[in-house]
C-alpha positions in Angstrom: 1.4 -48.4 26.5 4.9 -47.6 27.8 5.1 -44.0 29.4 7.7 -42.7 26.8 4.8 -43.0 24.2 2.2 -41.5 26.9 4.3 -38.7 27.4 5.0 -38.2 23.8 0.9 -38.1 23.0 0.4 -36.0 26.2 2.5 -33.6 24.8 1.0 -33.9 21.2 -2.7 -33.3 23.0 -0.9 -29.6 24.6 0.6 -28.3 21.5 -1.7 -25.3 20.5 -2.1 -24.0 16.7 -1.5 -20.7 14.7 -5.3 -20.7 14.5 -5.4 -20.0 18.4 -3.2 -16.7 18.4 -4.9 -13.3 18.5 -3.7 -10.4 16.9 -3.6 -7.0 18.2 -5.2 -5.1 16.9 -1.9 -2.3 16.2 -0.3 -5.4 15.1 -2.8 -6.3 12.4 -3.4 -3.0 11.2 0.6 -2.6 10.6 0.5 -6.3 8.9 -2.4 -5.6 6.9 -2.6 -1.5 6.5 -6.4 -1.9 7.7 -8.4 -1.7 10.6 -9.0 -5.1 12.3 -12.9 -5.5 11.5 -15.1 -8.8 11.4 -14.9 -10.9 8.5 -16.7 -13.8 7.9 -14.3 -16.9 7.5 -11.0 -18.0 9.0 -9.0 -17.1 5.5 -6.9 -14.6 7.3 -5.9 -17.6 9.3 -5.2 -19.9 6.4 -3.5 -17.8 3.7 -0.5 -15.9 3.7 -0.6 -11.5 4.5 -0.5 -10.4 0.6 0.2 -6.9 1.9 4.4 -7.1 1.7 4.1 -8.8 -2.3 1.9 -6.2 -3.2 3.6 -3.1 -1.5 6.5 -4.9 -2.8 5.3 -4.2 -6.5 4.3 -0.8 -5.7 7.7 0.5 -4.3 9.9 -0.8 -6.9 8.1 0.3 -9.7 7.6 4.0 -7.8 10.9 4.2 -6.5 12.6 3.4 -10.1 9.9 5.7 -11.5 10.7 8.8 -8.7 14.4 8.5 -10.0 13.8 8.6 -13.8 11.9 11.3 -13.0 14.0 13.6 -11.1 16.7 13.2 -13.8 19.1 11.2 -11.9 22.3 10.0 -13.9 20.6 11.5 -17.3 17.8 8.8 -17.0 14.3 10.4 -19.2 11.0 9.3 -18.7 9.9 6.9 -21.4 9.7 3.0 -22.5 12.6 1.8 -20.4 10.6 1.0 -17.4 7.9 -0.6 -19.4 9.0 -4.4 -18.0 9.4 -2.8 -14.4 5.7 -1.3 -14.6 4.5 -4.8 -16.0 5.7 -7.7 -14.1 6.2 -5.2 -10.6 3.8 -2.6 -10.6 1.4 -4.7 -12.5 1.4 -8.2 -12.0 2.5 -8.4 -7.8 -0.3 -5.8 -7.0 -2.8 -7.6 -9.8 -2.5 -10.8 -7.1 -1.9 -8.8 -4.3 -5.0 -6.8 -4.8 -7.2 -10.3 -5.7 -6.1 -11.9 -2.1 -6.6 -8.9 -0.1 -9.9 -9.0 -1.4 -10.4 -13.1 -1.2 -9.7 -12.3 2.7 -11.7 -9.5 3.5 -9.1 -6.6 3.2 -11.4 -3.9 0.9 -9.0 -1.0 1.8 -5.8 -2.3 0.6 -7.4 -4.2 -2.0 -8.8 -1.0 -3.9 -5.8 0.8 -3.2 -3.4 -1.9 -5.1 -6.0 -2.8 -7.9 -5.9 1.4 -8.1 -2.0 1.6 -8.7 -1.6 -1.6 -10.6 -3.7 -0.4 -13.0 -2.0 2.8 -13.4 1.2 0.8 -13.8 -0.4 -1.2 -16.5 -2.0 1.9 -18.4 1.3 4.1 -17.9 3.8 1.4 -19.5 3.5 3.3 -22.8 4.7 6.8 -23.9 1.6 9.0 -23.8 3.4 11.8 -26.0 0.6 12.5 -28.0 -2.0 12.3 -25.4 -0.2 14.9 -22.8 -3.8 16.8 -22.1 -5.8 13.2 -22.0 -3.3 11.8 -19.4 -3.2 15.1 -17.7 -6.9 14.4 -16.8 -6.0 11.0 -16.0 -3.4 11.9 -13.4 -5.7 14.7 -12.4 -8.7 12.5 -11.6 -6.5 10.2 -9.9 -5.3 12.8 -7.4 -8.7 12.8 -6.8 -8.8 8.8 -5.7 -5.7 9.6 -3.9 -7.5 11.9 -1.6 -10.3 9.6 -0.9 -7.1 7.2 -0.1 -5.7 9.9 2.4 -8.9 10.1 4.5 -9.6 6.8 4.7 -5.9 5.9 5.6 -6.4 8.3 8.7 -7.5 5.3 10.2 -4.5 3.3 9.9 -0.9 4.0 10.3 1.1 7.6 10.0 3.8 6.1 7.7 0.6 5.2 5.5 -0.8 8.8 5.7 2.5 10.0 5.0 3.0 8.4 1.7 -0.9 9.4 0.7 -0.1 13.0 1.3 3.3 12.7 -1.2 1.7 10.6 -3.2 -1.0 13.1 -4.0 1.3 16.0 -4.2 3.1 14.2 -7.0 -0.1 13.3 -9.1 -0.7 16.8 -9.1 2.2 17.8 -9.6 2.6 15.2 -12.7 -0.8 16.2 -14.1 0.3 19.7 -14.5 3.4 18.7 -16.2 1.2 16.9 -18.8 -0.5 20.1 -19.3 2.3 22.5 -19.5 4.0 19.3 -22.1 0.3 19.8 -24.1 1.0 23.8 -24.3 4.3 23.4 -25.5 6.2 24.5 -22.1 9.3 22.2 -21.8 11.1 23.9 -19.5 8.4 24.0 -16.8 6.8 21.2 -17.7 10.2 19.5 -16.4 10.4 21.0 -13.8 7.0 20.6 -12.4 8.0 16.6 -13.5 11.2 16.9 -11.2 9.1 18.2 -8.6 7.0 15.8 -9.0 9.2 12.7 -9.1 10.8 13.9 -5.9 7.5 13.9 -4.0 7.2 10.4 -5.5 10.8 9.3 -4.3 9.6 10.7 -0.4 6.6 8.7 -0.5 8.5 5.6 -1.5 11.4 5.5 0.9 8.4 5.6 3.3 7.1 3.1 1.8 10.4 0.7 2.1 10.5 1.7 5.6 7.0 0.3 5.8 7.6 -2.3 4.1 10.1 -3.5 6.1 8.4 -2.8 9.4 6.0 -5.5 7.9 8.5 -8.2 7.0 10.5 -7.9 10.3 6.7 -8.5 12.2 5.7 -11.6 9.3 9.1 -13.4 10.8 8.4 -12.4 14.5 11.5 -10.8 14.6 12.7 -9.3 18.0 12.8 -5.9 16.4 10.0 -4.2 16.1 9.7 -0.8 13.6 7.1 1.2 14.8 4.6 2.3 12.3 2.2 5.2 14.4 -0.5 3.3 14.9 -3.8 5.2 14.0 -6.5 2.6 14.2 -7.3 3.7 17.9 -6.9 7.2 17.7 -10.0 7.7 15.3 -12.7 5.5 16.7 -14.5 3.7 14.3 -18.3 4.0 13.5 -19.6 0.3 14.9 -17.4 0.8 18.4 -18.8 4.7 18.9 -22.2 2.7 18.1 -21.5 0.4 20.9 -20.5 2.5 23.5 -23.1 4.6 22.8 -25.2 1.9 23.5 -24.1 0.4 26.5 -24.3 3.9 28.3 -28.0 4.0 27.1 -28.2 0.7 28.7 
C-alpha cells in the first residue's frame, strides 16, 4: 500500500462523529426548552431538534393573532386567519409535538400538542358560543399556569412568555364573557389588552426562536437565553447528593 493511501485511511480511522459530542447541559436546555434528563435511545442523536419548526408555528400564528387583536390597521378578529391557524399554528406544532415526543421531550411536547390544538379549535368564529369559549380560554389559563411552573426549570425568555401568555388567556376569557353579556365596548378593550400581552409574549418568542437557530448552525454568536435548568435543582440530582453525603 503506498503511504498516500495509508495516510488517507489513517486519517479516515481519526475522524470522530456527531454521535461523540456532548451537550451542555445550558445548551440543550436552550435547543430543546427542557431539562437535559436520561432517555432511553440515541434518537436525540439521529433526528433533527423539532423545537424551532414547532415554535416556528406557534409564533406566526400568535404574533399575526396579537396584532388582529389589538386593532392594528383596522384588522378584526374573525375567519381571516383561519389558513394561518391551520397549516402554522396547527399543522408545524401537530409534527412538532409528535417528534418531541418520539425523542423523549414530554415538556415541549405537551406544551405544542396544547396550542396546536387551540389553533385548530379557534380557526372558526365562536360568535354564538362567547360564554362556552370563555370557559375554554379560562380553563386553559389554567394549563398555562401548570406550563409556568414547570418552565421555572428551563429558560427566563421561556418563563417570560408563560407569564404573558397567561395574562392574555385571562384576559381573552373575560372578553368572551363581557361579548356573552352584551358589553362591546369593554369586551374590546379587555380583547386589546389582551392581544397586547399576546404580542409581548411573541416577540419573546422570536427572540427565542432565534437564539435557537443561531445555536442549530453553530454560529459564532451566541443569544443568551437565562439559563434556569441549574438554578432549580432537580428532584433525581437532590436525591443523589443526598445520597452520597449519607454515604
Amino acid at each position: 500500500m503506498e503511504p498516500r493511501q495509508k495516510s488517507d485511511i489513517s486519517h479516515l480511522s481519526r475522524y470522530e462523529t456527531n454521535a461523540s459530542i456532548m451537550i451542555p447541559k445550558d445548551v440543550f436546555e436552550k435547543m430543546y426548552l427542557t431539562p437535559q434528563l436520561p432517555v432511553k435511545g440515541q434518537l436525540r442523536k439521529t433526528l433533527g431538534n423539532p423545537t424551532p419548526m414547532a415554535l416556528l408555528g406557534f409564533l406566526l400564528s400568535t404574533t399575526s393573532f396579537g396584532c388582529v387583536a389589538m386593532g392594528w390597521r383596522g384588522a378584526e378578529i374573525g375567519n381571516s386567519l383561519i389558513g394561518v391557524y391551520y397549516f402554522f399554528g396547527g399543522t408545524l406544532q401537530v409534527l412538532g409535538a409528535i417528534f418531541e415526543l418520539i425523542i423523549g421531550n414530554t415538556f415541549p411536547s405537551v406544551v405544542f400538542s396544547t396550542f396546536e390544538q387551540y389553533g385548530l379549535a379557534n380557526s372558526g368564529d365562536p360568535a354564538s358560543f362567547y360564554s362556552s369559549f370563555g370557559f375554554f380560554l379560562c380553563f386553559l389559563g389554567v394549563l398555562c399556569f401548570m406550563f409556568l411552573v414547570c418552565s421555572l426549570r428551563t429558560n427566563i425568555v421561556f418563563v417570560f412568555i408563560f407569564v404573558f401568555l397567561e395574562a392574555g388567556v385571562l384576559l381573552l376569557a373575560a372578553s368572551y364573557w363581557y361579548l356573552a353579556q352584551g358589553l362591546q365596548e369593554a369586551a374590546l378593550r379587555l380583547e386589546k389588552a389582551g392581544g397586547a400581552c399576546v404580542f409581548v409574549f411573541s416577540v419573546a418568542g422570536w427572540y427565542l426562536l432565534f437564539s435557537i437557530m443561531l445555536q442549530s448552525v453553530d454560529f459564532p454568536i451566541s443569544l443568551p437565553v437565562g439559563d434556569l435548568s441549574t438554578r432549580f435543582e432537580g428532584k433525581s440530582a437532590r436525591e443523589k447528593r443526598a445520597a452520597e453525603i449519607e454515604v
